[in-house]
C-alpha positions as CSV (number, residue, x, y, z in Angstrom):
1,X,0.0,0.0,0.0
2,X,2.0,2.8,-1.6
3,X,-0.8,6.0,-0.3
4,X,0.1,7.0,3.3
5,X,-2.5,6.8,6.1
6,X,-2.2,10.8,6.0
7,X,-2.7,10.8,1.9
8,X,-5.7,9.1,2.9
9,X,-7.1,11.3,5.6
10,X,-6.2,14.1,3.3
11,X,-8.0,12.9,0.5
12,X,-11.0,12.0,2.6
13,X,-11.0,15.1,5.0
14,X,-13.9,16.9,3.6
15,X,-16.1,13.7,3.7
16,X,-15.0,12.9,7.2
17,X,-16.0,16.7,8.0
18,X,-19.7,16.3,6.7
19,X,-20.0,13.2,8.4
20,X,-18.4,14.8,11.8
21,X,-21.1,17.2,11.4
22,X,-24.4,15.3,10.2
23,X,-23.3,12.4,12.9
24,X,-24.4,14.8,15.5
25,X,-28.0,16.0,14.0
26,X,-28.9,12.2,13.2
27,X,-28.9,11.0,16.7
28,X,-32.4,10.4,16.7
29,X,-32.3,9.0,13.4
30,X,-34.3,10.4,10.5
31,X,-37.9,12.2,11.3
32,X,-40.9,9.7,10.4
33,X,-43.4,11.6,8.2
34,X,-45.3,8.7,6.6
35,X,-48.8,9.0,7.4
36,X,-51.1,5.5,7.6
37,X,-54.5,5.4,6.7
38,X,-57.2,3.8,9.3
39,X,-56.8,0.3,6.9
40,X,-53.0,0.2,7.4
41,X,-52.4,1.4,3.8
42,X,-49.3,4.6,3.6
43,X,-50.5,7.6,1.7
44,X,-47.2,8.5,0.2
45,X,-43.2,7.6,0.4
46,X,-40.9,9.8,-0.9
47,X,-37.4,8.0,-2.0
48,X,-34.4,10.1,-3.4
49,X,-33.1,8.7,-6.8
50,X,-30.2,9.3,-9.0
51,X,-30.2,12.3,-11.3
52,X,-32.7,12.0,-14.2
53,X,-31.3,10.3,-17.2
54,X,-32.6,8.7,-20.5
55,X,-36.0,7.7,-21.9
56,X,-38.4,5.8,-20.3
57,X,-39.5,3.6,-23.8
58,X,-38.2,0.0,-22.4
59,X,-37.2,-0.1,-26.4
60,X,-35.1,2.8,-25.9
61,X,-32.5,4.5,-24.1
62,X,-33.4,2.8,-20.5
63,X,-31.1,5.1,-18.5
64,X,-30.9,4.7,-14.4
65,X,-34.2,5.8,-13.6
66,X,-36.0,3.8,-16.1
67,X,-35.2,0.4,-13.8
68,X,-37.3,2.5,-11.2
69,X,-40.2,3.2,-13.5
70,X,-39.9,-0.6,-14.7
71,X,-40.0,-2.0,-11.0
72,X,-42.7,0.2,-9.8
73,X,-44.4,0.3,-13.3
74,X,-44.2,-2.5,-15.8
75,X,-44.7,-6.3,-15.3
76,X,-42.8,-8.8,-17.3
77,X,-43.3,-12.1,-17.9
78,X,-41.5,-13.8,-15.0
79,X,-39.5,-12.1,-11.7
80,X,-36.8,-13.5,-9.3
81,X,-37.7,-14.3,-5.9
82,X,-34.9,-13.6,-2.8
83,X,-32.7,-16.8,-3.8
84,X,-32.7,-15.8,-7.4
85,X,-35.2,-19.1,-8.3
86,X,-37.8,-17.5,-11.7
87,X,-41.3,-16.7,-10.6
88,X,-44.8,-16.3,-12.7
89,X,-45.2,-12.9,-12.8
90,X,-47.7,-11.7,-16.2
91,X,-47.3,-14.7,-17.5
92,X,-49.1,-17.4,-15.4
93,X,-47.3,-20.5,-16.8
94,X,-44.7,-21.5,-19.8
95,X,-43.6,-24.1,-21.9
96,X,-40.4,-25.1,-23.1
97,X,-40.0,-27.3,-26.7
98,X,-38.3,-30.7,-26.3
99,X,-35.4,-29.0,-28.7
100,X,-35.1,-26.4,-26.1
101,X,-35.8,-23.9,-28.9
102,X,-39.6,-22.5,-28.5
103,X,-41.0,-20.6,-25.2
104,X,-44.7,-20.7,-24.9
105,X,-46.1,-18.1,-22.4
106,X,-49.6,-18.0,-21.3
107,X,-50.3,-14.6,-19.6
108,X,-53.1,-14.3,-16.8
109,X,-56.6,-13.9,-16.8
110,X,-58.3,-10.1,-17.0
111,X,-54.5,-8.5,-17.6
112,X,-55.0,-4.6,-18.1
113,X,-52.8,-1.5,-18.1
114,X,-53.9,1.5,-15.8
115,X,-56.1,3.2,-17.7
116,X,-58.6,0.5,-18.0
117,X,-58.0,-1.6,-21.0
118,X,-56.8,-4.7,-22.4
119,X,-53.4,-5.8,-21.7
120,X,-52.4,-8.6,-24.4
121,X,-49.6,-10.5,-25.7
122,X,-49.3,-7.9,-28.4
123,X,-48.3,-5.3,-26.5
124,X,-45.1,-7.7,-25.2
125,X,-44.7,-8.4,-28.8
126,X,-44.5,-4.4,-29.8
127,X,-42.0,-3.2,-27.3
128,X,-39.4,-6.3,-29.3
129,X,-40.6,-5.6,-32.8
130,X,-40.0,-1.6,-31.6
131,X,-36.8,-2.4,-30.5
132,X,-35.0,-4.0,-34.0
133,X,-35.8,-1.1,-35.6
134,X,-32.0,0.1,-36.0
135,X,-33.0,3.5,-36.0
136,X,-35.1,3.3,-32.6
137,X,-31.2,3.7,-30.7
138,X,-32.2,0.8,-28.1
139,X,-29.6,0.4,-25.1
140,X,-31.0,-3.3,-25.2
141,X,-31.9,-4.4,-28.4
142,X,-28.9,-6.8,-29.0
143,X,-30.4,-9.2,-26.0
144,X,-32.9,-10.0,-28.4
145,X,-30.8,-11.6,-31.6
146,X,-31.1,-14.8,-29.5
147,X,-34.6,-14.8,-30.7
148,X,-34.5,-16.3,-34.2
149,X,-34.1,-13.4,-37.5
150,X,-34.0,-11.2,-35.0
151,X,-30.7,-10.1,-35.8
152,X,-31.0,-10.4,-39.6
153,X,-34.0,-8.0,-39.5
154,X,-32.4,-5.7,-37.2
155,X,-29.6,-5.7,-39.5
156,X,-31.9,-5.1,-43.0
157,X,-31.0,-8.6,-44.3
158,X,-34.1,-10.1,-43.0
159,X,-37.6,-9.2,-42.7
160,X,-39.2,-8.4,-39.6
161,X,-42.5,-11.3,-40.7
162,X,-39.3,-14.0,-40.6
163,X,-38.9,-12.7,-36.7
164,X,-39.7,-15.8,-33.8
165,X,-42.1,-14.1,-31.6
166,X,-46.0,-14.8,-32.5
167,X,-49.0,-14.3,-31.1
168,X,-51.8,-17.1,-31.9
169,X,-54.0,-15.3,-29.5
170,X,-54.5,-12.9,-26.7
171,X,-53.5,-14.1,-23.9
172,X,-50.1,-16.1,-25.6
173,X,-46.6,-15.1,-26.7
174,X,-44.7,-17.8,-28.7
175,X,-40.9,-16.9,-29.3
176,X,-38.8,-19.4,-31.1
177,X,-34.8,-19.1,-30.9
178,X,-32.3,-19.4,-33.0
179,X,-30.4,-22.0,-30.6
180,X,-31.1,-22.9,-27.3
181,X,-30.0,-20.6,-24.4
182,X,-29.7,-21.7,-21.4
183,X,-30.3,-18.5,-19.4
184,X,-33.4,-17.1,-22.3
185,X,-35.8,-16.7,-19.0
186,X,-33.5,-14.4,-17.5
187,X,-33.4,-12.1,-20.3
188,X,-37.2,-11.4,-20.1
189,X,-36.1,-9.4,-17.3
190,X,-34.5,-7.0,-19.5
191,X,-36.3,-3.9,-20.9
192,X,-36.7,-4.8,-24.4
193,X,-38.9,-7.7,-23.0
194,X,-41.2,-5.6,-20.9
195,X,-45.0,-4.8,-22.7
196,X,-45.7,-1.3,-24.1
197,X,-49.0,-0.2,-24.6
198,X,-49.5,-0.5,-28.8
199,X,-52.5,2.0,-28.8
200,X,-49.4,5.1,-27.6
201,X,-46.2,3.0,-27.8
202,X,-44.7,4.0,-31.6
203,X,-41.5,4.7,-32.8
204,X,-43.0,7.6,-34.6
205,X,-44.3,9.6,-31.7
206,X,-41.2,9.7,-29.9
207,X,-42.1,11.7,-26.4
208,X,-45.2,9.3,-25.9
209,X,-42.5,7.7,-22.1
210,X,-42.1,10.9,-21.0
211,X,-45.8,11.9,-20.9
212,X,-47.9,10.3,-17.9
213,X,-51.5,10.1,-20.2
214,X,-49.4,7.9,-22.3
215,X,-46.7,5.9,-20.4
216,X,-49.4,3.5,-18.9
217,X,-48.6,0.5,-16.4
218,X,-49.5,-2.8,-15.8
219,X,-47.6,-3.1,-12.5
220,X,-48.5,-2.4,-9.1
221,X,-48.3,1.5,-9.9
222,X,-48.7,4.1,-12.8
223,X,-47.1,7.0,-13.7
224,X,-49.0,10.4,-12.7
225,X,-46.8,12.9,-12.7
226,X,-43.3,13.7,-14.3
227,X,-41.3,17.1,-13.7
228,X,-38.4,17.1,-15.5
229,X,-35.2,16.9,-13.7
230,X,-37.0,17.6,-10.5
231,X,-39.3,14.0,-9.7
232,X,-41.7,11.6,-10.7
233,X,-44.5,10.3,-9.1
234,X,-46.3,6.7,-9.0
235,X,-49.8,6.6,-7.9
236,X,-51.2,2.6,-7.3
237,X,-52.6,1.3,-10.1
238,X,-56.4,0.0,-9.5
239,X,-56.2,-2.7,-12.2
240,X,-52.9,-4.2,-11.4
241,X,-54.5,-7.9,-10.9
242,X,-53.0,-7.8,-6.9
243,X,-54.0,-4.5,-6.4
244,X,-55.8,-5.4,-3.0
245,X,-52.1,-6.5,-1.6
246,X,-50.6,-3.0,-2.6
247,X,-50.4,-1.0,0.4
248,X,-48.6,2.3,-0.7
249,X,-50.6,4.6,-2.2
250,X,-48.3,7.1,-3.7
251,X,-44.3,6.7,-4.2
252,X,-42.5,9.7,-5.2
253,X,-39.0,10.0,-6.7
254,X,-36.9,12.8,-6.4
255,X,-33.6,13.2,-8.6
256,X,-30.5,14.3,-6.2
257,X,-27.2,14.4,-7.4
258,X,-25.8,15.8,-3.8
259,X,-25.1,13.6,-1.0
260,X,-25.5,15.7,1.8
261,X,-28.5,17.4,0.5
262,X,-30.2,13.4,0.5
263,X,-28.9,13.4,4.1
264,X,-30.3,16.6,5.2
265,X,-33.7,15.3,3.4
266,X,-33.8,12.4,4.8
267,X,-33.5,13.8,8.5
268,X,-35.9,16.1,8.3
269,X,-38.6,13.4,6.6
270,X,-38.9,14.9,3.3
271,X,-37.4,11.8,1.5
272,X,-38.0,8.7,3.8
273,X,-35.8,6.8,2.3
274,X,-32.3,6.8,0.7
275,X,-31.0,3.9,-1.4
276,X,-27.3,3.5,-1.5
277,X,-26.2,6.0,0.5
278,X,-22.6,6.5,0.5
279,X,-20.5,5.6,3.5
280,X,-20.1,9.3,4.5
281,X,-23.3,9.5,5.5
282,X,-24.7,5.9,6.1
283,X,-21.8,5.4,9.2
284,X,-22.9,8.1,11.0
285,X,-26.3,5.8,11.5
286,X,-24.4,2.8,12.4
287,X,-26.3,0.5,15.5
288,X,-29.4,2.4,14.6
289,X,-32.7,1.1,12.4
290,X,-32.6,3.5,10.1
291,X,-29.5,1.8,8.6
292,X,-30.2,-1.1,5.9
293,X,-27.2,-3.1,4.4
294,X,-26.9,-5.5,1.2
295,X,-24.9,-7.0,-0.6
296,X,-25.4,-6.0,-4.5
297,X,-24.2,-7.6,-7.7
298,X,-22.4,-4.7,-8.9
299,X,-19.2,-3.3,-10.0
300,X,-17.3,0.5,-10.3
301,X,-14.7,0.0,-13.2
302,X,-12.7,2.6,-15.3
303,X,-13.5,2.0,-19.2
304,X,-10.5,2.6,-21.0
305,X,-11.0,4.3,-24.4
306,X,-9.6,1.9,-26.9
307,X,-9.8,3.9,-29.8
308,X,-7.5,7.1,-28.2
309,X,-3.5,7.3,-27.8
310,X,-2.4,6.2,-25.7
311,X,-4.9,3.6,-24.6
312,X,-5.1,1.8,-27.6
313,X,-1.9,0.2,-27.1
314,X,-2.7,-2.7,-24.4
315,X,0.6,-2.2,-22.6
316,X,-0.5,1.6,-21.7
317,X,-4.0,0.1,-20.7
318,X,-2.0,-2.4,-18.8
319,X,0.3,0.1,-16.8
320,X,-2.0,2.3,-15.4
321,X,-4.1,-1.0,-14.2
322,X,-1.6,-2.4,-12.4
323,X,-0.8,1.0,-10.8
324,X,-3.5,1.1,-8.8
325,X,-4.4,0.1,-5.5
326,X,-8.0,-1.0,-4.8
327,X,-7.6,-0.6,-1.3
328,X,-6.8,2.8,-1.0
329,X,-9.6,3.4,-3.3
330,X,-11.8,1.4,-0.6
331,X,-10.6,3.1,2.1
332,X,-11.6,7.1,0.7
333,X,-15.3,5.1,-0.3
334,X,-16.2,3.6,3.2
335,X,-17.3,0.6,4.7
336,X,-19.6,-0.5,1.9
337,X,-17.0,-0.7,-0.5
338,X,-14.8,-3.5,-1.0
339,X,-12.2,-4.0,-3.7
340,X,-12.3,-5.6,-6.6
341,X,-10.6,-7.2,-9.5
342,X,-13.5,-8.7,-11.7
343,X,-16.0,-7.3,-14.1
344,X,-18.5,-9.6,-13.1
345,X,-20.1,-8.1,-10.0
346,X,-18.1,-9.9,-6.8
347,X,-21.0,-10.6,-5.2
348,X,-22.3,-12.6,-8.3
349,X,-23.6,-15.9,-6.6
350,X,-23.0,-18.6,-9.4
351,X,-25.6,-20.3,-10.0
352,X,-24.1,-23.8,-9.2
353,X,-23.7,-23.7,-5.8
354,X,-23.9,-20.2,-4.5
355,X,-20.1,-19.5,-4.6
356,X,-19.4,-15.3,-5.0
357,X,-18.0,-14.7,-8.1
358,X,-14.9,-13.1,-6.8
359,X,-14.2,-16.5,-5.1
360,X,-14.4,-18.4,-8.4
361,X,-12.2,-16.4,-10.2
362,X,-9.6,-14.8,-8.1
363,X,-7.5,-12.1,-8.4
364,X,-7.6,-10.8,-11.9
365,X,-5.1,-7.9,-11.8
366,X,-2.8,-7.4,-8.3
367,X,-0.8,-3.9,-7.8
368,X,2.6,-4.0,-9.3
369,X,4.5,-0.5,-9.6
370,X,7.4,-1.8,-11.2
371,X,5.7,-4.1,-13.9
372,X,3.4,-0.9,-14.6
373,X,6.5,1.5,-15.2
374,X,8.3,-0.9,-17.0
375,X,5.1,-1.9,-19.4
376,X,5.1,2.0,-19.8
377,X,8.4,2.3,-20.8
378,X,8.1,-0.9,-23.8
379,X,5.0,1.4,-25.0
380,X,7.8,4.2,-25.3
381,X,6.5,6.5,-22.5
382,X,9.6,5.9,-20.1
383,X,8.4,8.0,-16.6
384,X,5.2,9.4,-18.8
385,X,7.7,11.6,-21.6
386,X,5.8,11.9,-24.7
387,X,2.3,11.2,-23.2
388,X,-0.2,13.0,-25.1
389,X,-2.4,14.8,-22.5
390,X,-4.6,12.8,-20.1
391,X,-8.0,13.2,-18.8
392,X,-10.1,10.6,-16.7
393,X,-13.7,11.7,-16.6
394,X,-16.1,11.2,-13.7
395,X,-20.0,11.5,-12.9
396,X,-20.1,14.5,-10.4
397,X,-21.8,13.1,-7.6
398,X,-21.6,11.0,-4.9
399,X,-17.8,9.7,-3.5
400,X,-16.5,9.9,-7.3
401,X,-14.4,12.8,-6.8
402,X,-12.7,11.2,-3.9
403,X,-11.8,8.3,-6.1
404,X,-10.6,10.7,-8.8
405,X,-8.1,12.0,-6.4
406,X,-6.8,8.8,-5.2
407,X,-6.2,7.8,-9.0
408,X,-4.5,10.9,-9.6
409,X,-2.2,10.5,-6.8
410,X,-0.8,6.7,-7.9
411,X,-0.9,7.5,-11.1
412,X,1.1,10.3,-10.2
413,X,3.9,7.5,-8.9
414,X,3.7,6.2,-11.8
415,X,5.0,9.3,-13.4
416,X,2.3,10.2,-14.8
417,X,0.0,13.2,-14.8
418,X,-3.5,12.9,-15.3
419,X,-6.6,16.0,-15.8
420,X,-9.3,14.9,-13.5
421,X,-12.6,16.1,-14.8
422,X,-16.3,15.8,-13.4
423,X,-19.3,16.3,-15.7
424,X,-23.7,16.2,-15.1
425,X,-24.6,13.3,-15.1
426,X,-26.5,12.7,-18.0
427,X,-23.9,14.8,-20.4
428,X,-21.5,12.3,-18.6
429,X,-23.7,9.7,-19.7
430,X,-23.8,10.9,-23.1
431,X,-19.8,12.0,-24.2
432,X,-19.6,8.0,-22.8
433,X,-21.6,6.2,-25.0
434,X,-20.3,8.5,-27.9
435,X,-16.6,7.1,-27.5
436,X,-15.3,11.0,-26.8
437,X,-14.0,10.0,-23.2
438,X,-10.4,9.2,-22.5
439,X,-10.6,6.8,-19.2
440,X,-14.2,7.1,-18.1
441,X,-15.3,5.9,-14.6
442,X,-18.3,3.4,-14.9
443,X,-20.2,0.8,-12.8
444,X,-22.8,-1.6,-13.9
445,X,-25.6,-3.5,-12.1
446,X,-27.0,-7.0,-13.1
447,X,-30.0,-6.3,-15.1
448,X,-30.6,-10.0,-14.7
449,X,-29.4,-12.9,-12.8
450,X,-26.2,-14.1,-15.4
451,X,-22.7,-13.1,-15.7
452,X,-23.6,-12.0,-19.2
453,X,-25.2,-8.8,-17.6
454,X,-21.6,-7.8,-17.4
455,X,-20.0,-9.4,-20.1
456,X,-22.2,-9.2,-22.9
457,X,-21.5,-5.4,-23.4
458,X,-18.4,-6.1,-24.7
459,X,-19.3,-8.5,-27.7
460,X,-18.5,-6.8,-31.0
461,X,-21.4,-4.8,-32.3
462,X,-23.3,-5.0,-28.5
463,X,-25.0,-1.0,-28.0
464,X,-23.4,-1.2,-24.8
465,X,-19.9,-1.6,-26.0
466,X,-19.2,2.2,-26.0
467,X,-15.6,1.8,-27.0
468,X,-15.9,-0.6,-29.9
469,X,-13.7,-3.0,-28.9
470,X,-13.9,-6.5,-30.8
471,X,-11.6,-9.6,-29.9
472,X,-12.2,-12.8,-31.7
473,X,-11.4,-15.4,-29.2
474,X,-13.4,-13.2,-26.6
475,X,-16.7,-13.1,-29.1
476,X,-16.0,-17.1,-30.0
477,X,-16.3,-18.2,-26.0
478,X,-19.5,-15.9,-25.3
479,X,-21.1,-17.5,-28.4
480,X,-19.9,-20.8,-27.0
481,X,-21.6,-20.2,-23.6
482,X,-24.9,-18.8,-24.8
483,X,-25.2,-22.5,-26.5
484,X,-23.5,-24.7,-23.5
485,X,-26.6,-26.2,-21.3
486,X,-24.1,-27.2,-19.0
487,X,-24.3,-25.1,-15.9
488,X,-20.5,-26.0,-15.1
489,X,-19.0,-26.0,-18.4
490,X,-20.8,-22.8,-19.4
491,X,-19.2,-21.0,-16.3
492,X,-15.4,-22.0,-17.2
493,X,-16.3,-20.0,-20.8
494,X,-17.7,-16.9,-18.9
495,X,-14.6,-17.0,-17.0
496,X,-12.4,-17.7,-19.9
497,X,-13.6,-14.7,-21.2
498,X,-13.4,-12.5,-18.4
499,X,-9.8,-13.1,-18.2
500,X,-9.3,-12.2,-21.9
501,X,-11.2,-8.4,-21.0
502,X,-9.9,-7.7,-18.0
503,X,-6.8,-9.2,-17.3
504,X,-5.0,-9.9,-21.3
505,X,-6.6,-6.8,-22.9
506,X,-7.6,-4.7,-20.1
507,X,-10.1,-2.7,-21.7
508,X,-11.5,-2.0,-17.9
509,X,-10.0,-1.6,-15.2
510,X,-12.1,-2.9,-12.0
511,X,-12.0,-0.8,-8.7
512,X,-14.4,-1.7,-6.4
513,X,-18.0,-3.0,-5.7
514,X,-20.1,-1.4,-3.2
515,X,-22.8,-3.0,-1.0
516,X,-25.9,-1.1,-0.7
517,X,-26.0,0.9,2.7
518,X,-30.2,2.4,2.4
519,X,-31.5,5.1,4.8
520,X,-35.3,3.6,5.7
521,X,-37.5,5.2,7.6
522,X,-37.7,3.1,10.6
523,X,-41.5,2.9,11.4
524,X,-41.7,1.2,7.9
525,X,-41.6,-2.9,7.4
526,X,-42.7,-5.4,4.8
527,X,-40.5,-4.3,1.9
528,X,-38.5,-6.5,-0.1
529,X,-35.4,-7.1,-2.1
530,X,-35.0,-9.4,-5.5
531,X,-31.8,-11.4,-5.7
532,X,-31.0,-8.8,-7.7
533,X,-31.7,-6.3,-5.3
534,X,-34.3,-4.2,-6.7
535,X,-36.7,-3.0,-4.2
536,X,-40.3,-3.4,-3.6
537,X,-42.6,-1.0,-1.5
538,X,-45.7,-2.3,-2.5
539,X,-46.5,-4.5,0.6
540,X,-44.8,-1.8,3.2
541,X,-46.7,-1.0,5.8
542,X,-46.4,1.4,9.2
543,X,-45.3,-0.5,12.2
544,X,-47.7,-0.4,14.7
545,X,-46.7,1.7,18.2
């Protein structure tokens, strides 16, 4: 550990301040404003979310806040319970073909969005066909070419009739693959499997997500109102078919980019709760109620920019991995954070047995100072002479400055000097997925239960693969695990592969993954978490003095 115990304090100081000070107004915890109606139902939660971001079309740009909308707003055809086993969720029951190759789903009796009418099989079937329109920009789309022609029509050499997803009727939703996949349940999770209603959901009318009259649900709650960059608010939705088990009335988000403004709403009970609040703030609760922790599948990674001197030389990439040290990085984060060296979230539970993800692979990358310089100095930039000039770019929020600062410094020992740059959010967001960032700070939650939630981003061609990067033998072994049924051999290919990203080509750079520390107003219980660890309020209830 090259970063003194004084660097650190230093580089933590005015965290450790705000802390100091907030530690001694949250004594008492945060101040309970939920009000309960005489039938035990809450009137209205109020949660603070992450800066407002992308579209809310699941067959678009499904930014942050979308998986909010989606959880509170959209039903798809099958959920996760706590342990991660696939649930019945709009679709009652399935059936798999003996050649593993055709998914029959039956969806429930009476199904019906929130303004009254008809939810069918249809309206599953237009939020995919939406999405292979090349032109629609989906995040998402390429989770759907396992469904057969899919990616022949999205690509204009195939028509969109020679697709596998029917409807014979109503109430069923056929899809056909083009070779069996062993984890194809897991990716109806996913956005671009989630129903959109066809009567408002087009391609052509492009602003239909963003507008409550249109964005309908067929979830426990509906959209009612949206004020742009400020908050949205969920109201219940009377025909969600378990609408007599939803509790809570009214859920509102509000975006907040600023730490200790969260902190300052949350103790005096204008937000009642706080989801992954960073350690700054969530220590100062520790041994009280308020203070929630989990585990997440999740990881914080720097995405090198492949396509930029100097990082597309893998030697560069490489040198200013190994310079790092994810345990100073933990240590300016907090006690949530833990360091990491894989892609794949650490806290991944394979599927197998259970085992963390971190466990099965091991180390990846290790700090070595000396193998970085030297890698540096076979790229031709002995001590960093005749580096072009460097910039690593950051979301400004959050602890992400902190860990900009750390970076700086051991970069700095590797000779090296680097711009540090925070940007919005969303224009952060943006410059990313356009390729104009140099080193770009990212971190990535499962969408669904699978170690391709990580890895699949960096097929060639996949939308998510900001940085284009394409290696053969890395493609070859994900397309060889999306056809291996077996559990075991299927996992030595994802692992396989991980190596060749992170640890041969080092196009990332892991740091750290961070367990969820949530702020919940303590008179609340009954809530929820997926194995994923999305939330659910619907069942929450006031505890009873």
């Amino acid at each position: 550990m090259r970063l003194s115990t004084e660097k650190i304090k230093k580089a933590t100081a005015v965290v450790l301040s705000v802390t100091t000070i907030f530690s001694m107004a949250a004594c008492g915890g945060g101040k309970s404003t939920v009000k309960a109606t005489d039938s035990n139902e809450i009137e209205q939660i109020v949660e603070a979310n992450q800066p407002e971001s992308g579209e809310y079309d699941p067959a678009g740009a499904a930014g942050y806040v979308y998986f909010t909308l989606q959880s509170y707003c959209l039903e798809g055809l099958i959920g996760y319970d706590a342990e991660g086993k696939i649930i019945p969720k709009s679709a009652e029951s399935w059936e798999i073909s003996e050649d593993l190759l055709t998914y029959t789903f039956h969806l429930r009796d009476g199904l019906k969005w929130s303004d009254g009418s008809a939810l069918t099989s249809a309206d599953f079937k237009n939020t995919m066909v939406r999405a292979l329109d090349p032109n629609r920009g989906s995040w998402y789309v390429d989770f759907l070419f396992v469904i057969k022609g899919a990616k022949a029509a999205f690509n204009g050499e195939g028509s969109m009739d020679d697709v596998g997803i029917e409807c014979p009727d109503d109430k069923t939703i056929k899809i056909t693959l083009e070779q069996p996949c062993s984890y194809f349940l897991d990716l109806c999770k996913l956005p671009t499997y989630m129903p959109s209603c066809s009567k408002y959901a087009t391609n052509e009318d492009a602003d239909w997500s963003m507008s409550p009259e249109t964005n309908l649900g067929n979830g426990p709650y509906h959209l009612v109102e949206r004020k742009p960059g400020e908050s949205l608010t969920f109201e219940k939705n009377p025909y969600y078919y378990d609408a007599s088990n939803v509790t809570v009335l009214k859920i509102v988000d509000r975006f907040m980019d600023d730490d200790q403004a969260k902190s300052s709403a949350y103790q005096t009970g204008e937000v009642n709760i706080v989801q992954g609040a960073p350690s700054s703030i969530a220590e100062s609760y520790e041994g009280k109620p308020d203070l929630i922790f989990r585990e997440v599948p999740q990881t914080n990674y720097i995405l090198f920019n492949i396509g930029m001197k100097p990082f597309d030389d893998v030697r560069v990439r490489q040198a200013f991995s190994l310079a790092v040290n994810r345990k100073d990085i933990a240590a300016v984060v907090g006690k949530s954070c833990e360091p990491s060296t894989t892609i794949v979230g650490k806290n991944y539970k394979s599927k197998i047995d259970g085992t963390k993800w971190s466990e099965l692979q091991g180390d990846l990358l290790s700090e070595d100072l000396a193998k970085a310089k030297e890698l540096l100095k076979e790229a031709g930039y002995e001590n960093g002479v005749g580096l072009p000039e460097l910039t690593y770019t950051y979301p400004a929020m959050s602890y992400e400055a902190d860990v900009a600062q750390v970076l700086q410094q051991e970069w700095k020992e590797l000779g090296v000097t680097v711009k540090l740059e925070a940007m919005e959010y969303e224009v952060y967001v943006n410059a990313r997925r356009n390729g104009e960032l140099m080193m770009a700070r990212a971190q990535w939650y499962a969408d669904y239960n699978d170690p391709t939630s990580w890895l699949a981003m960096f097929i060639e061609g996949n939308a998510q693969n900001d940085v284009k990067w394409t290696n053969e033998k890395y493609n070859q072994l994900m397309e060889e695990s999306d056809k291996e049924l077996d559990d075991a051999k299927r996992q030595k290919l994802l692992q396989a592969a991980e190596k060749i990203l992170v640890t041969e080509e080092t196009v990332v750079c892991p740091l750290f993954s961070n367990s969820n520390t949530d702020l919940i107003d303590p008179t609340l219980e009954n809530y929820s978490f997926d194995v994923l660890s999305y939330s659910d309020w619907s069942h929450m209830t006031k505890k009873k003095n």
